[in-house]
VODO-793099 format. One record per residue (C-alpha): x, y negated, z. Coordinates in steps of 0.001 Angstrom, whole numbers, plus 500000, padded with zeros to 6 digits. Example, Ala and Ser with C-alpha at 12.3 -4.5 7.8 and 13.67 -1.06 7.14 Angstrom:
VODO-793099
[atom [512300 504500 507800]]
[atom [513670 501060 507140]]
This chain:
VODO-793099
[atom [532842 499949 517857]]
[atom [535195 498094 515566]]
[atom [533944 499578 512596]]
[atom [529480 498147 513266]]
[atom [531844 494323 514340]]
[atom [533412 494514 510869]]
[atom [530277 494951 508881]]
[atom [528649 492390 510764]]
[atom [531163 490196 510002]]
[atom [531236 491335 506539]]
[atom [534758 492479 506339]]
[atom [533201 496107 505653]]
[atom [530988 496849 503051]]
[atom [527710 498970 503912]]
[atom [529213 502176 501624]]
[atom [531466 502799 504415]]
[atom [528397 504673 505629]]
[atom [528775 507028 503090]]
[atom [531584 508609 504115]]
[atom [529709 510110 507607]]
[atom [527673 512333 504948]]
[atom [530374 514697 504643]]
[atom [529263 518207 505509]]
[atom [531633 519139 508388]]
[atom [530490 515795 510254]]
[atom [526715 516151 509694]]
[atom [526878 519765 510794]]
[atom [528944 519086 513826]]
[atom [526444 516309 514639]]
[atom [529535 513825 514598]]
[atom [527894 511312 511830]]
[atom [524610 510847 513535]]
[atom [526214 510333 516624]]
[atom [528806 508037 515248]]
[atom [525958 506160 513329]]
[atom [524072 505522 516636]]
[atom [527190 503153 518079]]
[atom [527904 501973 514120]]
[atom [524407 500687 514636]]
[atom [524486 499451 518124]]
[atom [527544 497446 517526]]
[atom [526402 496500 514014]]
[atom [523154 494706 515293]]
[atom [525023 493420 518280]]
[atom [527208 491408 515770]]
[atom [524024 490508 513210]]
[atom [519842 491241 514068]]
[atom [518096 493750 512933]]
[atom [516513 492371 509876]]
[atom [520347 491638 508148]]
[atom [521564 495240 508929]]
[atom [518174 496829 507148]]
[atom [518473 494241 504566]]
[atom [522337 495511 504457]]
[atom [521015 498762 503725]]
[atom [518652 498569 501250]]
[atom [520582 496353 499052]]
[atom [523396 499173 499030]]
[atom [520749 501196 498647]]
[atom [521964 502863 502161]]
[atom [518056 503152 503014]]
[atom [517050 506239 500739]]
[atom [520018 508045 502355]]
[atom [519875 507524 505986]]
[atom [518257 511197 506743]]
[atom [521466 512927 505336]]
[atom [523063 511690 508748]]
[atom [521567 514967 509350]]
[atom [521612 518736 508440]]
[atom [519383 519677 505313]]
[atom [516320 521470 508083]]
[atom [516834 518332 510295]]
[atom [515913 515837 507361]]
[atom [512675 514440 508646]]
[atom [511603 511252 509571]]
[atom [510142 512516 512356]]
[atom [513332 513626 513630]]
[atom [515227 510728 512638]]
[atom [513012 508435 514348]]
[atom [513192 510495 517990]]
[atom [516800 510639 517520]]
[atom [517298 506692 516710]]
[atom [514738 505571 519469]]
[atom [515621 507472 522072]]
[atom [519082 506078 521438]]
[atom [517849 502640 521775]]
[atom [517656 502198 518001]]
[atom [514003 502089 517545]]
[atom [514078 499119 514649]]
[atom [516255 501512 512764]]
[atom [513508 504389 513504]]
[atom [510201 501641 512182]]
[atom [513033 500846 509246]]
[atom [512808 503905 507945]]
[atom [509088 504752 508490]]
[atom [508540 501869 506453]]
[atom [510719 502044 503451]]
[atom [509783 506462 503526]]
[atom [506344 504978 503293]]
[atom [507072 502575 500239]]
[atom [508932 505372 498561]]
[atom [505933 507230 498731]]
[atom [503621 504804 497634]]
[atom [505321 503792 494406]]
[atom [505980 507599 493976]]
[atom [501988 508169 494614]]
[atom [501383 505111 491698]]
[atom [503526 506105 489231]]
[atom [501749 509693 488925]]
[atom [498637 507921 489166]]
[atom [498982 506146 486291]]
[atom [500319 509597 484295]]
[atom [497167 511231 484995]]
[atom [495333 508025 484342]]
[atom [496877 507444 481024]]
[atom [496214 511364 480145]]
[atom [492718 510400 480890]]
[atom [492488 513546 483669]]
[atom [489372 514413 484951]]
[atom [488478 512615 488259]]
[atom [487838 515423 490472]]
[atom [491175 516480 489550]]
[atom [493071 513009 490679]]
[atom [490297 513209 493778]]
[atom [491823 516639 495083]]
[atom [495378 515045 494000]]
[atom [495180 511655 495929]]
[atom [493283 513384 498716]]
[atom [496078 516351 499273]]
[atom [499100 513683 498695]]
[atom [497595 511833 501992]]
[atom [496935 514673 503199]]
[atom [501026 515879 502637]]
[atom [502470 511641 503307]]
[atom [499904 510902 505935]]
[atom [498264 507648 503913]]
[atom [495367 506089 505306]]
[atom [492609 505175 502694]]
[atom [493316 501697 503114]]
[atom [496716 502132 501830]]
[atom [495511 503960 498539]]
[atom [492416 501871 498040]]
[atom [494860 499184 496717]]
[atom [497090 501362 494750]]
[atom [493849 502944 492860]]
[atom [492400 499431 492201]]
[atom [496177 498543 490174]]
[atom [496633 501524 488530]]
[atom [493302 501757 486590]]
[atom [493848 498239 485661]]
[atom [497226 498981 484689]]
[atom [495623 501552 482562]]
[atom [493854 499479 479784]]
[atom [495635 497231 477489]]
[atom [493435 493916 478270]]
[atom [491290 491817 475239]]
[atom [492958 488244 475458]]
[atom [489150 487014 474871]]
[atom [487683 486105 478202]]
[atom [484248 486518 476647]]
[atom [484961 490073 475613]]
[atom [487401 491201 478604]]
[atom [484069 491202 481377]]
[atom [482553 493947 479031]]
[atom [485415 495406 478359]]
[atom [486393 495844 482664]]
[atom [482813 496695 483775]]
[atom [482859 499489 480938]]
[atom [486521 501090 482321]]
[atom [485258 500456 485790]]
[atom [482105 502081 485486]]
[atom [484237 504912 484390]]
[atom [486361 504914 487439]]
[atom [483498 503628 489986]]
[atom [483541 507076 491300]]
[atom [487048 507426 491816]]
[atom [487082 504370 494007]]
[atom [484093 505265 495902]]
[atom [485518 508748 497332]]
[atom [488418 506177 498679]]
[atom [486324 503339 500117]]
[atom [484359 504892 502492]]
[atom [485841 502640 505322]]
[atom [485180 499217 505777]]
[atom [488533 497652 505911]]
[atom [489152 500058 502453]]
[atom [486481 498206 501019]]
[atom [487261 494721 502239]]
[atom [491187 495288 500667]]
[atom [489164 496260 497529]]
[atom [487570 493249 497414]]
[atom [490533 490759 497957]]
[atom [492391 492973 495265]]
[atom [489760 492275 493238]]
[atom [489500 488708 494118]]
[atom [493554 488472 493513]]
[atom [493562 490113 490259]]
[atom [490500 488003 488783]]
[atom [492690 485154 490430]]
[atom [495864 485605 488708]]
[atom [494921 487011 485349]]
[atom [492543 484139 484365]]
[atom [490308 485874 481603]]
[atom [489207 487305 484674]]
[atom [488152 484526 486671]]
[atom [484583 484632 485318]]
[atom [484322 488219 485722]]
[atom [484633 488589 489485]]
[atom [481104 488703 490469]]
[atom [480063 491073 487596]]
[atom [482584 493864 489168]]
[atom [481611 493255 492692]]
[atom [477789 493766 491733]]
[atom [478914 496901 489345]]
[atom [481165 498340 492492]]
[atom [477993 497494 494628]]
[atom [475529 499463 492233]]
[atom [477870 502493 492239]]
[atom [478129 502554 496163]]
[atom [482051 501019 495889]]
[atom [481052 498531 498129]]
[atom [478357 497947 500594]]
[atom [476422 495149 501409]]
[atom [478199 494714 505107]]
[atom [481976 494796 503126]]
[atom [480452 491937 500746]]
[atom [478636 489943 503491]]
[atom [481828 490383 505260]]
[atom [483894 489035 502877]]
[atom [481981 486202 501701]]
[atom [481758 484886 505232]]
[atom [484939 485302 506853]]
[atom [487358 487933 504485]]
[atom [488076 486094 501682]]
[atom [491408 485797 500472]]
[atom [492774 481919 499770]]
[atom [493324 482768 495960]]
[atom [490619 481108 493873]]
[atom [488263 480813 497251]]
[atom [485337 477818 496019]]
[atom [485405 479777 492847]]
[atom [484575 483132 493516]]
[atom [482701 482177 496388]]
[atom [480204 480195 494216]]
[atom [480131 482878 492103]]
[atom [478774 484979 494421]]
[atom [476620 482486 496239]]
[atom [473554 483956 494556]]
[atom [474095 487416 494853]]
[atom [474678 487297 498476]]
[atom [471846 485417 498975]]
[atom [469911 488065 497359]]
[atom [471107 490400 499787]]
[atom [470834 488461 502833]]
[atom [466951 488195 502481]]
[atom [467224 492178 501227]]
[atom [468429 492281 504487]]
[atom [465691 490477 506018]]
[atom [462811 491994 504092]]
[atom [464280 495714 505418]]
[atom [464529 494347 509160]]
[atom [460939 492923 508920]]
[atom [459931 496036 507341]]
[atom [461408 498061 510043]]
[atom [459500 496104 512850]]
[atom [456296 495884 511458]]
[atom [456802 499952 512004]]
């Protein structure tokens, strides 16, 4: 296919594509068709990673599902139809940047409702019915929850007045997070979000353990997600920091621990 050799070689620019989303040729079934040896030839000439890099820099990737008639758009259906014509990078392509889309589209209206101060059952039922609707596990909206309320406040530049200020707005929003980290590996992303952002905004660096022991009071986090971290699921980001920090506190749980165990024996 001349026309995939030329836009490996560069000699073609990635709009070409635009011309298979004519109506007669998407109805007729001609562009996806035509795409599938466009493709082939294309990644025969460069890997996979160039063409989908290609693509999203012509900003090809938003458009890919209009290869096919309006009731055909679906990922779903664009992934059978790719993999089962050998194209199956193209298929995990699109997953993934449908999935970003979402994502960023999930954040942004987050942050709306946060900055109109909505109730939280309200962004509970939303989140909830938008994973529902995208098919988001909770450890993909853990992390997008723990930005956008911190997005939400305009931070004091006073490190000794920005803890109080956090625990207050995350007290507010403890509940929120709970409904959303009832997994382990939710809370454990929690935590190294929380570890990255006390990390790389430094009036935070002192406030670390204070929001891990607030998120721990208001059933956030568990013991076993803070154990866990401390031990082995730390992020590198500010590690003998935050891990002295917490030295203390997890110490205090560890013989909580103990005390229940011994408890539950002597039973």
């Amino acid at each position: 296919m001349l026309s995939g050799i030329l836009l490996g070689n560069g000699n073609l620019p990635p709009t070409i594509l635009t011309s298979l989303f004519t109506d007669n040729l998407v109805k007729e079934g001609i562009a996806a068709s035509f795409a599938v040896k466009l493709f082939k030839a294309w990644m025969a000439e460069k890997d996979a990673n160039s063409v989908t890099s290609s693509l999203r820099k012509a900003n090809l990737d938003k458009r890919l599902l209009e290869l096919f008639p309006v009731n055909r758009q679906s990922v779903d259906h664009f992934a059978k139809y790719f993999t089962d014509a050998g194209l199956k990078e193209l298929s995990d392509f699109l997953r993934v940047q449908q999935s970003l889309g979402t994502r960023k589209e999930l954040q942004k209206e987050l942050q709306e409702r946060l900055s109109q101060e909505c109730p939280i059952k309200e962004m509970v039922l939303y989140v909830k019915e938008e994973m529902k609707r995208n098919d988001l596990p909770e450890t993909a909206v853990i992390g997008l929850l723990w930005t956008c309320i911190m997005n939400a406040v305009e931070w004091n530049k006073k490190e000794e007045l920005v803890a109080e200020q956090a625990l207050k707005h995350l007290k507010q929003y403890a509940p929120l997070l709970a409904v959303f980290s009832s997994q382990g590996q939710s809370e454990l992303i929690l935590l190294q979000k929380v570890q990255e952002y006390c990390y790389d905004n430094i009036h935070f660096m002192k406030a670390f353990q204070k929001i891990v022991v607030l998120f721990y009071k208001a059933d956030v986090l568990s013991e076993e997600a803070i154990l866990k971290w401390y031990k082995e699921a730390h992020v590198a980001k500010g590690k003998s920091v935050f891990l002295d920090q917490m030295k203390k506190f997890v110490e205090w749980l560890q013989n909580a621990e103990e005390e229940s165990e011994s408890e539950g024996e002597d039973n």
